[in-house]
C-alpha positions in Angstrom: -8.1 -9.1 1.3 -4.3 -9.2 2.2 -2.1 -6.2 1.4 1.3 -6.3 0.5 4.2 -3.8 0.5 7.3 -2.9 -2.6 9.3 -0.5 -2.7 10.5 1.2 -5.9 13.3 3.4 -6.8 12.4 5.6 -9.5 14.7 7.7 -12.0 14.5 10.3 -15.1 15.8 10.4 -18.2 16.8 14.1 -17.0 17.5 15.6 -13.5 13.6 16.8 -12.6 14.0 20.4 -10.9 11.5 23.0 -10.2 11.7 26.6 -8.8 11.0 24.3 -5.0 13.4 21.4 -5.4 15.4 19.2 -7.6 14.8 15.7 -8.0 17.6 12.6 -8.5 15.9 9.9 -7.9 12.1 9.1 -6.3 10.9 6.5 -3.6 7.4 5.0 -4.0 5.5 2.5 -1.9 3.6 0.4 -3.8 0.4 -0.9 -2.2 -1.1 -4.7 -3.4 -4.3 -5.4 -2.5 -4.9 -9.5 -3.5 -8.5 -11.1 -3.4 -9.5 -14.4 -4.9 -6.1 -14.3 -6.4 -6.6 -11.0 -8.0 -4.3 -7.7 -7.2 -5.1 -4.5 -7.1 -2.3 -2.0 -7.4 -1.5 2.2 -5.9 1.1 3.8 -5.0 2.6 6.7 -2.7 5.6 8.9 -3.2 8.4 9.9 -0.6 8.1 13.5 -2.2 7.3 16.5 0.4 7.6 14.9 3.3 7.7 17.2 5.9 4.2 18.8 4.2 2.7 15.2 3.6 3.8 12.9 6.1 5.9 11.2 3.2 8.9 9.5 4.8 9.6 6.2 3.8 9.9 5.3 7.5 6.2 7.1 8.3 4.6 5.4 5.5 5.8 1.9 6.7 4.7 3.0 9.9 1.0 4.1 9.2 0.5 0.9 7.2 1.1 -1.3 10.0 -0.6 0.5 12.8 -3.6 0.1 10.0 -2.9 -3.1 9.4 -5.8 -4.4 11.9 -8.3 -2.0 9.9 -7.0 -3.2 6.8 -7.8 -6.8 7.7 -11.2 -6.7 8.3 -12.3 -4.0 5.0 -15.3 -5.7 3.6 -15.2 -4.6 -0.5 -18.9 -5.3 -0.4 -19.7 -4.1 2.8 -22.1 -1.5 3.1 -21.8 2.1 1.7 -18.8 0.1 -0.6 -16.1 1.8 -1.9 -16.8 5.6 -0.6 -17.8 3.7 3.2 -14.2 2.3 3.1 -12.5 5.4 2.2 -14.3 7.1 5.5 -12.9 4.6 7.2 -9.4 4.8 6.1 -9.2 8.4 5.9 -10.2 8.5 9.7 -7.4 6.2 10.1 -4.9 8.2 8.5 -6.1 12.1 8.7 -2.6 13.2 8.4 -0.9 10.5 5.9 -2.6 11.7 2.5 -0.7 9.3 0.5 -0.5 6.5 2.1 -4.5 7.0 2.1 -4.3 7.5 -1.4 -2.4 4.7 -2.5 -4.5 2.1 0.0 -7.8 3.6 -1.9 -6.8 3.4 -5.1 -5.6 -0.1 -4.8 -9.3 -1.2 -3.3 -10.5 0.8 -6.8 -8.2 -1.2 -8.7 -9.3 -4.4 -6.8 -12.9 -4.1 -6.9 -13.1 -2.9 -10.8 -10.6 -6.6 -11.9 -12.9 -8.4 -9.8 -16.0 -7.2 -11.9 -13.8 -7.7 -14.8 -14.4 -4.0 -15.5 -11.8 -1.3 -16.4 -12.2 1.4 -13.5 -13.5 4.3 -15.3 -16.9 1.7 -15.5 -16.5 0.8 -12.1 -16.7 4.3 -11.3 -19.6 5.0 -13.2 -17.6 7.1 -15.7 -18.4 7.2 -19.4 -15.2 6.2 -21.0 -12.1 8.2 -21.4 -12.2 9.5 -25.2 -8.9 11.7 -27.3 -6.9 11.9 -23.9 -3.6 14.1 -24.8 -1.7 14.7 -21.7 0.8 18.0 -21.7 4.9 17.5 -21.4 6.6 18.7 -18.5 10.1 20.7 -19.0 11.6 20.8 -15.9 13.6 23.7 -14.5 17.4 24.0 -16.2 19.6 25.9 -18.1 18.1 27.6 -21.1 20.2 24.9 -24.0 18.7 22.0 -21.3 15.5 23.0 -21.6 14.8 23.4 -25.6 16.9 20.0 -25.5 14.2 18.4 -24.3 11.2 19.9 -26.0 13.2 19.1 -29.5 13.3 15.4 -27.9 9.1 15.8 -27.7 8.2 17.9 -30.6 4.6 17.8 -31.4 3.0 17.5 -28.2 -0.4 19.0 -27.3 1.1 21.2 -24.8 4.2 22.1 -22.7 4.1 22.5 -19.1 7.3 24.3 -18.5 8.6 25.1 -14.8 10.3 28.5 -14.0 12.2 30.1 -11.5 11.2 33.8 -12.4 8.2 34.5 -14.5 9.8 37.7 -15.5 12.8 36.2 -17.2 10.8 35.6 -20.7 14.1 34.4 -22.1 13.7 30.7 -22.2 10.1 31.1 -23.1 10.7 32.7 -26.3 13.5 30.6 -27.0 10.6 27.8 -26.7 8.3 29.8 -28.7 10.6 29.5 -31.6 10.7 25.9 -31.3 6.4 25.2 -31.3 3.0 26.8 -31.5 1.6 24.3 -28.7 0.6 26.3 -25.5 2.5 26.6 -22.6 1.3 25.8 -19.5 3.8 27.4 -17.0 4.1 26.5 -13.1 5.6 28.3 -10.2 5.4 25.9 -7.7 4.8 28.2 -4.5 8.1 30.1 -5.7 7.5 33.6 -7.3 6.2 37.3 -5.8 3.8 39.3 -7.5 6.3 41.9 -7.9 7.9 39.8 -10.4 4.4 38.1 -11.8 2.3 41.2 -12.5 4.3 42.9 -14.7 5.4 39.6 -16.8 1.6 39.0 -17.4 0.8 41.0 -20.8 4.1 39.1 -22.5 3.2 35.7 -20.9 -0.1 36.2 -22.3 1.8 37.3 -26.1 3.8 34.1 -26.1 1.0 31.7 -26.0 0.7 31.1 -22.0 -2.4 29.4 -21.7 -2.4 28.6 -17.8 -0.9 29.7 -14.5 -0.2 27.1 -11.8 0.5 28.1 -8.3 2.1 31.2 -8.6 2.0 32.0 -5.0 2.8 30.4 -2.0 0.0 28.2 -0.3 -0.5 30.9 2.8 -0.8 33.8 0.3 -4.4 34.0 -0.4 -5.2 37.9 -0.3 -2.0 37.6 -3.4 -3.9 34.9 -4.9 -7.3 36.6 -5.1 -6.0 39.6 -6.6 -4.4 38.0 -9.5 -7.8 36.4 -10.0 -8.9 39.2 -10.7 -6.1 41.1 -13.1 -4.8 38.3 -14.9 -5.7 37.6 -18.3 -4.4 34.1 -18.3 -6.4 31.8 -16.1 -4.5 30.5 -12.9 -5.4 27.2 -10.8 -4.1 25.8 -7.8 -2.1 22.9 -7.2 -0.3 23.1 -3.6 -3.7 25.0 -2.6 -5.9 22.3 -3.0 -5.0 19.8 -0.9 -8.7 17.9 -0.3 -12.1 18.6 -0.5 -11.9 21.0 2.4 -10.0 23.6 0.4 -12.1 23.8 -2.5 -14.8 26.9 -1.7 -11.4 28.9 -0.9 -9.7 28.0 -4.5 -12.8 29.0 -5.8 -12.3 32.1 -4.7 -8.9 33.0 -5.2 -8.2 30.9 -8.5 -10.2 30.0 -12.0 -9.6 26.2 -11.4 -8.2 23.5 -9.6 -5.0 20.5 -10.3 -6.5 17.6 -9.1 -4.0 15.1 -7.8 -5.0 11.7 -6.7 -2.3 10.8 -4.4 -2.3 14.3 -2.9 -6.3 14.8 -2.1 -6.1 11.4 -0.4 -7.1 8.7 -3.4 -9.6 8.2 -5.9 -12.2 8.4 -4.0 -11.6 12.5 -3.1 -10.5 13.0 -6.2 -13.6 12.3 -8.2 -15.8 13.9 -5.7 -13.3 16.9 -6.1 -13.5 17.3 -10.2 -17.2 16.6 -9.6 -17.7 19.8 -7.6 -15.6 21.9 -9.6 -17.1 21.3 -12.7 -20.4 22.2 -11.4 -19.0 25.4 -9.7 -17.4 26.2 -13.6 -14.0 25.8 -12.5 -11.0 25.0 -15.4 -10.0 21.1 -13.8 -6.5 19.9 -14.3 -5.5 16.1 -13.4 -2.2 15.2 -12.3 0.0 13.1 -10.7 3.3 12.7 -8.3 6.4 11.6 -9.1 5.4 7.8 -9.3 5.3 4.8 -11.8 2.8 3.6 -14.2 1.0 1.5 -10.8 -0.3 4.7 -9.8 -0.3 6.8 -12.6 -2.8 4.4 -14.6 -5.4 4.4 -12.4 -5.3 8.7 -12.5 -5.4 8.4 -16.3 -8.9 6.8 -16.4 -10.9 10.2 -14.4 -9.2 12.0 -17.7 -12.4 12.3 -19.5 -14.0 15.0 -16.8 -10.9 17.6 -17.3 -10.0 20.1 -19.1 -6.0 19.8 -18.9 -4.3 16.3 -18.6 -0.8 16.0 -16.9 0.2 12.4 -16.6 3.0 12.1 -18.9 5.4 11.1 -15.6 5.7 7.6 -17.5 7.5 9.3 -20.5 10.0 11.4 -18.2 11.1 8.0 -16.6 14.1 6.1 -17.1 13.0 3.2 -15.4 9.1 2.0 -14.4 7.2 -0.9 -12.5 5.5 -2.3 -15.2 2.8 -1.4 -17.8 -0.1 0.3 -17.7 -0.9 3.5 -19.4 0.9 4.4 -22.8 1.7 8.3 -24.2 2.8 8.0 -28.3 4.8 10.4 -29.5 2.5 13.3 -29.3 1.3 12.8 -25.7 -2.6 10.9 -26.6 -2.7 8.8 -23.7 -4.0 5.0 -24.7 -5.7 3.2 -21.5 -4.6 -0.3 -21.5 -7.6 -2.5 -22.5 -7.4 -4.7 -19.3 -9.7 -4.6 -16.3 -8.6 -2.1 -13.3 -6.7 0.5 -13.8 -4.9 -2.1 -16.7 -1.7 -1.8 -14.6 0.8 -4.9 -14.9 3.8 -5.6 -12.4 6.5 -6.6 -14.2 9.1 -8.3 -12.0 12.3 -7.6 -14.4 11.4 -4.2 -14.7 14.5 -2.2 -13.3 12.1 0.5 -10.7 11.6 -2.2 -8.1 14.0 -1.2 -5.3 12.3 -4.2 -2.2 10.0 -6.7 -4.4 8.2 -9.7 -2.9 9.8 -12.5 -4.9 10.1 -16.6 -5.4 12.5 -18.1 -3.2 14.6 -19.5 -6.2 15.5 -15.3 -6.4 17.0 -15.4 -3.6 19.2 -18.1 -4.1 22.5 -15.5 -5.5 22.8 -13.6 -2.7 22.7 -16.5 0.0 25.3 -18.9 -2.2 27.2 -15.4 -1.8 26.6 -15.0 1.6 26.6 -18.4 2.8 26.4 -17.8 6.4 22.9 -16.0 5.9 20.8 -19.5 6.3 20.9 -22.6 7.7 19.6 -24.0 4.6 22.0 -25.2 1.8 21.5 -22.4 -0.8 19.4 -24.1 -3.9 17.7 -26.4 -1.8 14.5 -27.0 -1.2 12.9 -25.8 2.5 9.4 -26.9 3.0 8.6 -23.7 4.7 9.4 -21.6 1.3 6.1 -22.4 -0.5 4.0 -22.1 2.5 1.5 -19.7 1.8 1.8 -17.6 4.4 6.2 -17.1 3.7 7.1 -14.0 2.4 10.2 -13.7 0.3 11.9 -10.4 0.0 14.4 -9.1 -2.3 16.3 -6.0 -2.6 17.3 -5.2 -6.7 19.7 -2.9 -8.1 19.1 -2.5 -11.9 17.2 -5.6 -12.2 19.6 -7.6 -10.0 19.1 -9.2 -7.1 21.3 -8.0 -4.2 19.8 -8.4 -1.2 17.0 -10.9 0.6 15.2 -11.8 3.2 12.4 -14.4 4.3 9.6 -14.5 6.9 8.0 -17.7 7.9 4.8 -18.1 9.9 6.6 -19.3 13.4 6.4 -18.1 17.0 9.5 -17.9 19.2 10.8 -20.5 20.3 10.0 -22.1 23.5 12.0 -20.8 26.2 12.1 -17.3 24.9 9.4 -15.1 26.2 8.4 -12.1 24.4 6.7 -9.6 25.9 2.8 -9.0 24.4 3.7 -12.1 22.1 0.3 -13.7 21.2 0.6 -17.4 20.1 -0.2 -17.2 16.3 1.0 -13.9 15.3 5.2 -14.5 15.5 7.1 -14.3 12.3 10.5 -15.5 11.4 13.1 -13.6 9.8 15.1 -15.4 8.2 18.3 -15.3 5.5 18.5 -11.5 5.7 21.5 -10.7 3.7 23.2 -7.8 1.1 25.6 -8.1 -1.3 28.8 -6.4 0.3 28.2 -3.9 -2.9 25.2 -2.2 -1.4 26.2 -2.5 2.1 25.9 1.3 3.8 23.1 2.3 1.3 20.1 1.4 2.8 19.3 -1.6 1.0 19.1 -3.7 4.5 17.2 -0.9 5.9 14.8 -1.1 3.1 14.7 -4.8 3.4 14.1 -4.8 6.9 11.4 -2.1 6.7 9.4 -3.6 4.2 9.6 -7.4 6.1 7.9 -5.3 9.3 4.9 -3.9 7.3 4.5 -7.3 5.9 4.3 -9.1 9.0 1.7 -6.0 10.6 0.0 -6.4 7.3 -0.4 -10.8 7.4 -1.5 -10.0 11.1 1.6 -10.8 13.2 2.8 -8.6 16.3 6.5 -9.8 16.4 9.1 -10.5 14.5 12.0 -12.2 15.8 15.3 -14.1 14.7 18.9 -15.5 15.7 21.4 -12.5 13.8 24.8 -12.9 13.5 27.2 -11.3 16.3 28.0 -8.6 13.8 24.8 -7.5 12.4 23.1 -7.0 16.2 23.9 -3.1 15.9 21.9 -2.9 13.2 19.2 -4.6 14.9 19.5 -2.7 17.6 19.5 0.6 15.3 15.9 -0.9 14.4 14.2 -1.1 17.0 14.5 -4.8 18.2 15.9 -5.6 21.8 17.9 -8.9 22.2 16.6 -11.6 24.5 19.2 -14.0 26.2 22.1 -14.8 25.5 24.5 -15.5 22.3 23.7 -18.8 20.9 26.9 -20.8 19.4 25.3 -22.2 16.0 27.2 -24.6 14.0 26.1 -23.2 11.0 26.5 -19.5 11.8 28.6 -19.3 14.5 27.5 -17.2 17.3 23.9 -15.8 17.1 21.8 -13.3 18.9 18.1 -13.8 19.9 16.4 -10.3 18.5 12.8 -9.6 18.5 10.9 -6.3 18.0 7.1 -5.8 17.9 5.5 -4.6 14.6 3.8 -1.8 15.7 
């Protein structure tokens, strides 16, 4: 099994806000797991970070100091799937969604290789009249009816609030539908404030509370339970399995995330348990694209509240998998997996693993990035083991790199280098348009984790005399000294290790 790294760069058709945050634009990791020439597909959002270990730079991280673990997973192993997950999740007990996105593409996997979709694969029955609810983010009261008159006719409305006792913009929805509303806090209200509002939530068609309170307030929590006569489940509450007899207690029910509870794997066994205990189950997701989103879609058929319509709200995605028509009933694609399909032109991908030929703008742009004539043909491009980088803007390549299977060079000795496991960097370049916004960070991120991920424990190059702060800034030490290349001009030695 070989795992491969993208990043994405995900925006909304509206600013996303809540009474916690609001949201321009999302990062996402997208986990490929490849087998016998089949990919499996999950994902994990930069979103939270500081609560779930979310950094772009900490997921990179935890997926190469995996990377050993993550080459010897045996699909068929004993215990399968759920012996896999034990292992992973003891790997990464404080990375939930990196976790998550690393199980759900081994789901993915294993169902495409049966030729199943995954809801069979996980012994499911299948997924029948799915209707997922429509999220209104927080904004100002003409914002807000904007968008439901954009979505009439949906099955529900999940609308976020700041105050539950400002019943303005509720009625002002009201007059627009009689679809119940779903309202969430996020962490951000006081009972003060709550209590009170309940009898005229419950008169304006509020069917559901989510996470009123703040995680830590559990004595609050229990004693709405107990007043309110509009059910209320937890969402920031129920992180994992682990949490579940103490939501039980404090709330009617439970949103289930995948990517937050640590994958697939936790999620079923957490919708499981609740349904037994009677608990009201809602399934969401993250801020994320349709290759995570798809595979949440297919557990629909053992909740009572679906919230995946995340591919409607965005402007831009990854590809196709799951569909929402105008009224919010979900259609599962009918392909095996999660029925999730990359689609390289689609405008999300932010670092993509590419064909060389993409590459070929930015290094007849940027000449001095390679040795190699740009358009030409280098035997080591369609080695199996090269990986080809680019960095897109809308679609458009603006940035690349490339790593070939090579150990330094004799003469330079690396500390801890083992013969066999170098990689080559190679043509890293921008477009002088992105320069300063991270693109070459991102680029020189992702080629890391690929080289932890094919197994290598350096990474080394020759970088121009100008582009060794950057390097520098990184992480890699130079070796030496400057090199006078004739087709470069002077060059530095760099290496770093990948862990």
């Amino acid at each position: 099994m070989r795992i491969t790294a993208h990043e994405t760069a995900l925006t909304q058709r509206h600013l996303w806000r809540s009474a916690r945050e609001a949201i321009p634009m999302t990062r996402t990791v997208i986990v490929e797991a490849e087998q016998d020439g089949v990919s499996g597909y999950g994902e994990a959002s930069c979103f939270m970070t500081e609560h779930y270990n979310s950094g772009l730079d900490r997921m990179h991280a935890d997926l190469r100091r995996t990377a050993p673990l993550l080459a010897e997973l045996d699909l068929d192993g004993p215990g399968g799937a759920d012996a896999v997950w034990g292992r992973l999740a003891a790997a990464l007990p404080a990375s939930p969604f990196v976790l998550a996105a690393l199980d759900s593409a081994i789901h993915d996997l294993r169902a495409r290789l049966l030729g199943v979709p995954l809801w069979k694969s996980l012994g499911l029955d299948r997924p029948q009249g799915l209707r997922s609810s429509y999220s209104i983010g927080l904004d100002t009261p003409e914002a807000m009816l904007g968008k439901l008159r954009e979505r009439p006719g949906w099955h529900a409305y999940k609308v976020k609030l700041a105050d539950p006792g400002d019943l303005g913009i509720l009625r002002e929805l009201r007059r627009e539908t009689d679809a119940p509303f779903l309202i969430d806090g996020n962490c951000g209200w006081a009972p003060a404030r709550l209590v009170p509002a309940l009898p005229d939530l419950h008169s304006l068609g509020v069917t559901l509370i989510e996470q009123p309170y703040p995680r830590a307030a559990w004595d609050d929590a229990r004693a709405l339970k107990e007043l309110s006569p509009i059910p209320v489940i937890a969402d920031e509450s129920i992180t994992s399995p682990a949490d579940l007899d103490a939501c039980a207690v404090a709330f009617h029910g439970i949103n289930v995330k995948p990517m937050k509870s640590g994958g697939i794997t936790p999620a079923l066994a957490l919708l499981r348990a609740a349904r037994e205990r009677g608990l009201v189950t809602m399934l969401g997701c993250m801020p994320e694209s349709a290759a995570g989103v798809s595979a949440t879609a297919h557990l629909g058929g053992l909740v009572d509240h679906l919230d995946v319509d995340v591919v409607d709200l965005l402007a831009v995605d990854t590809g196709h998998g799951l569909t929402l028509d105008a009224t919010g009933r979900v259609d599962l694609p009918d392909r095996p997996g999660s029925g999730y399909l990359p689609d390289p032109a689609a405008h999300g991908w932010y670092v993509h693993q590419v064909p060389a030929a993409r590459l070929h703008p930015v290094r007849r742009e940027v000449p001095s990035s390679t040795t190699v004539p740009p358009g030409t043909t280098d035997a080591r491009d369609e080695h199996p083991d090269t990986r080809h980088l680019a960095a897109l803007l809308r679609g458009r390549t603006v940035g690349a790199a490339s790593l070939y299977a090579e150990d330094p060079p004799a003469g330079h000795t690396v500390p801890k280098a083992r013969p066999g496991r170098g990689r080559r960097l190679s043509g890293m370049a921008t477009l002088d348009e992105v320069r300063g916004t991270g693109a070459g960070t991102a680029l020189l991120r992702t080629a890391l984790t690929l080289a932890a991920l094919d197994g290598a424990d350096t990474v080394w190059g020759h970088v121009p005399d100008a582009a060794i702060g950057f390097y520098r800034k990184h992480g890699f030490d130079v070796l030496g000294r400057p090199l006078d290349l004739p087709e470069t001009g002077l060059n530095h030695f760099v290496h770093r290790s990948t862990r």
